[in-house]
N, C-alpha and C positions, 0 to 999 in steps of 0.2 A: 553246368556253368561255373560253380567253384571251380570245379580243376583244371579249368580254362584260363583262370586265376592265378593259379599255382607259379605256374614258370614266370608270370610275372615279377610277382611278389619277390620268388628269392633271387631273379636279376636284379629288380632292385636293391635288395639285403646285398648281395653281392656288390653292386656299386657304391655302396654307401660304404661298406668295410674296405672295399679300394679306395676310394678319397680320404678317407679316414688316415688308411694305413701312408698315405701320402703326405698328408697333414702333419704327421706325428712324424714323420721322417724329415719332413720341412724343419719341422715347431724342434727338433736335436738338431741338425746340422744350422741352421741359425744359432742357434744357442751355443755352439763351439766357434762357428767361424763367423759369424753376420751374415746382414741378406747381400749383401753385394758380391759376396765371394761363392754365393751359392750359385751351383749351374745345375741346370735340367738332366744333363748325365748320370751325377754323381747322387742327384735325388733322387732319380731311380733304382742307380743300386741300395740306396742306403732303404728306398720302399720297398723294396725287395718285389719290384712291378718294372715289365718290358717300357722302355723310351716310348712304343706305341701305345699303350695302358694311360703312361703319365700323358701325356699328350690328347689322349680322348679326355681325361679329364680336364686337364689346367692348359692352354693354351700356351701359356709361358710365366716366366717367374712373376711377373707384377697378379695375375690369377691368383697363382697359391698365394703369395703375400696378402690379399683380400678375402680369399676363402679362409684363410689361417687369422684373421684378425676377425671374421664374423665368427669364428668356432670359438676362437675365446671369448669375446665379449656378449655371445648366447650362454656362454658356462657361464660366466659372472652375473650376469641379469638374472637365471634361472635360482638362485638362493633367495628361498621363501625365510620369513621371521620378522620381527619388525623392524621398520625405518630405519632405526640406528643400527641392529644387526646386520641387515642391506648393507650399508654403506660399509660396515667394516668390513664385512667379508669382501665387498667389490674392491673395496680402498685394498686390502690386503693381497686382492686376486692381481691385481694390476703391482701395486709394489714387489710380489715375489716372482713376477709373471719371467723366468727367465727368455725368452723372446725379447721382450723388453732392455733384461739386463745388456744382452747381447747387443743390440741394438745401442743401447748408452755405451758399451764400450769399440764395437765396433764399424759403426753408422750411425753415427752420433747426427749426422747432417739430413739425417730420413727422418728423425723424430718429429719438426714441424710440419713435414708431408701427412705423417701421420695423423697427428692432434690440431692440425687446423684445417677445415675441411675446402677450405679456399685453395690452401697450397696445393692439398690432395690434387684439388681439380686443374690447377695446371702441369702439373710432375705428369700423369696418367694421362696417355695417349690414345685410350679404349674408352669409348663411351659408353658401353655396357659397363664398365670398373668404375668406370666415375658414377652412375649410378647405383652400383650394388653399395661402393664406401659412402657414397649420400643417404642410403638406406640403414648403412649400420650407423649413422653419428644420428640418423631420426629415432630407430627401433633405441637407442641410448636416450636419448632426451625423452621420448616418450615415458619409457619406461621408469626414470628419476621422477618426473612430474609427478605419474601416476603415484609411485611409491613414496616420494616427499615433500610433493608440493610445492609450498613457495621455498621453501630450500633449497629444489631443486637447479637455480642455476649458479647460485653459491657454490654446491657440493657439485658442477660439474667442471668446475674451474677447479677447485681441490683437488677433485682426480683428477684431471691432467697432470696438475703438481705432483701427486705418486707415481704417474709417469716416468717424469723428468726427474723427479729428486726424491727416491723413496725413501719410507717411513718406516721407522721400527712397529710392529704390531700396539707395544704400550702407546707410542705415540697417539697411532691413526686411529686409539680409541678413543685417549684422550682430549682428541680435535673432535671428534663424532660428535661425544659426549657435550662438547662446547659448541654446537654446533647446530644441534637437533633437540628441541624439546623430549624429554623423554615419556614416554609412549610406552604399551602395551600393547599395542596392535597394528 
């Protein structure tokens, strides 16, 4: 019964280092050119995966742009430490997040798509999409609560602002630090 298992498993592993290696070819060519200049052809070669590959995976570019914004905002949530550590590390994941930068310089006009989840839902034409990005701005508020509690919607307003107008590191300490009773745990 294990090795009935087997071919599963590494289809899986297999799939997931394909979306990955997708993601990551997304998450560079956004970052040079923005999302609006990005097409499905040239994200293929640059994933080094056939047009039919990218396409089993991402339906089309509004996909990856939601799979590529829950891959980063699962990496930012995932930093264990305390409270105020949290937020600097998230504050600082999101200010150096080049995606982001790209986005401020080259699609300057997607950023409220992005950070108000209202907008999101009228822009997105997929109602699967509109639920997966209603999941990632919930799996985020969750996750703040949990970790800050009543700070928490203070500090989700802030991060948006690293968003829109990042912070140097000393800063988004400095604001933390004013921001969060300090803690041990």
């Amino acid at each position: 019964m294990a090795e009935s298992v087997q071919p599963y498993l590494r289809q899986a592993t297999s799939y997931r280092r394909t979306e990955l290696a997708i993601i990551n070819g997304a998450k560079r060519m956004i970052s040079e050119i923005g999302f609006r200049k990005l097409n499905m052809i040239d994200l293929a070669s640059e994933s080094q995966v056939s047009r039919a590959t990218l396409y089993n995976h991402f339906r089309d570019k509004e996909a990856i742009g939601v799979a590529l914004a829950k891959y980063e905002v699962q990496e930012a949530l995932a930093y264990l430490g305390t409270p105020s550590d949290f937020l600097i590390n998230f504050a600082s994941a999101i200010s150096g997040s080049e995606v982001l930068a790209a986005l401020r310089e080259h699609d300057r006009e997607l950023l409220p798509t992005i950070f108000m989840p209202s907008a999101a839902q009228q822009v997105i034409g997929d109602d699967d999409l509109k639920v997966e990005v209603a999941a990632i701005w919930q799996q985020v508020g969750e996750v703040l609560k949990h970790r800050l509690g009543e700070a928490a919607p203070m500090a989700f307003i802030w991060l948006v602002g690293q968003a829109l107008a990042p912070l140097s590191n000393e800063s988004i300490k400095s604001q933390v630090e004013r921001m969060l009773p300090r803690t041990l745990f």
